[in-house]
N, C-alpha and C positions, 0 to 999 in steps of 0.2 A: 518186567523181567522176573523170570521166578526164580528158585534156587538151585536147578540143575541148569538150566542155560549154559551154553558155553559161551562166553565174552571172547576170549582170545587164547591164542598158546604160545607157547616157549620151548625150544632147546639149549637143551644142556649138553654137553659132550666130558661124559664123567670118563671116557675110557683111559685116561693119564692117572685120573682119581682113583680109582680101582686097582691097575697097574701099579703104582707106586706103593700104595699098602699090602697088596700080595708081596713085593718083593721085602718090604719093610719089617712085612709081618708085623704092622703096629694099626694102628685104630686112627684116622687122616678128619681129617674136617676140612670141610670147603669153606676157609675162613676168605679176610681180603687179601691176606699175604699168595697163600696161594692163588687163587681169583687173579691178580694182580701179574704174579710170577707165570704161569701156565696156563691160565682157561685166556684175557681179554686178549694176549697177543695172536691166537688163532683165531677168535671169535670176535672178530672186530664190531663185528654190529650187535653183539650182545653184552649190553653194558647193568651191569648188576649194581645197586647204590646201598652199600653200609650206612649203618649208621657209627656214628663213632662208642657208643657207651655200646652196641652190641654187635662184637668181631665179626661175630661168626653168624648173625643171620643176617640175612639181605633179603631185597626186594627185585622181584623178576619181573620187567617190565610183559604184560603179554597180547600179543600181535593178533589180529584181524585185517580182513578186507575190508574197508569201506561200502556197506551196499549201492549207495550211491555212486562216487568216486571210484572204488574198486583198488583203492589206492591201498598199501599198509597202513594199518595207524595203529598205536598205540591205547587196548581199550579197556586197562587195568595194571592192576599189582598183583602179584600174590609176596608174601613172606615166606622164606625158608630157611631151613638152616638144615645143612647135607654132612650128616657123618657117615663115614666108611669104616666098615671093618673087616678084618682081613676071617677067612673062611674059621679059622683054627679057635 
């Protein structure tokens, strides 16, 4: 593997994320409260794992084909942590 390869991917569906801070006009983080509250009841098959000592980043599980099998599987992580801020 070298270090562009792509392993797998992930979606996120930020558009509540985005939305609420425009209205808020305040600066949002995708911690696990939210996570919890808004993103996993629409996105049932994307399940993000906190750690407990860090809120606000998580791990994104990310998806490929199996070339073999052809099946989904799971062929990494990545770490993030997503702040939002509002335009102003």
């Amino acid at each position: 593997m070298k270090s562009n390869d792509i392993i797998g991917e992930a979606q996120i569906d930020l558009e509540g994320l985005l939305e609420d801070s425009d209205l808020t006009k305040k600066q949002l983080i995708l911690d696990k409260t939210y996570y919890e509250d808004q993103i996993r009841p629409k996105q049932k098959n994307l399940k993000f794992k906190y750690e407990d000592k860090e809120k606000n980043k998580f791990w994104v599980p990310l998806k490929a084909k199996d070339k073999k099998s052809g099946k989904l599987e799971t062929k990494g992580q990545v770490r993030l942590q997503i702040d939002v801020l509002p335009a102003e």
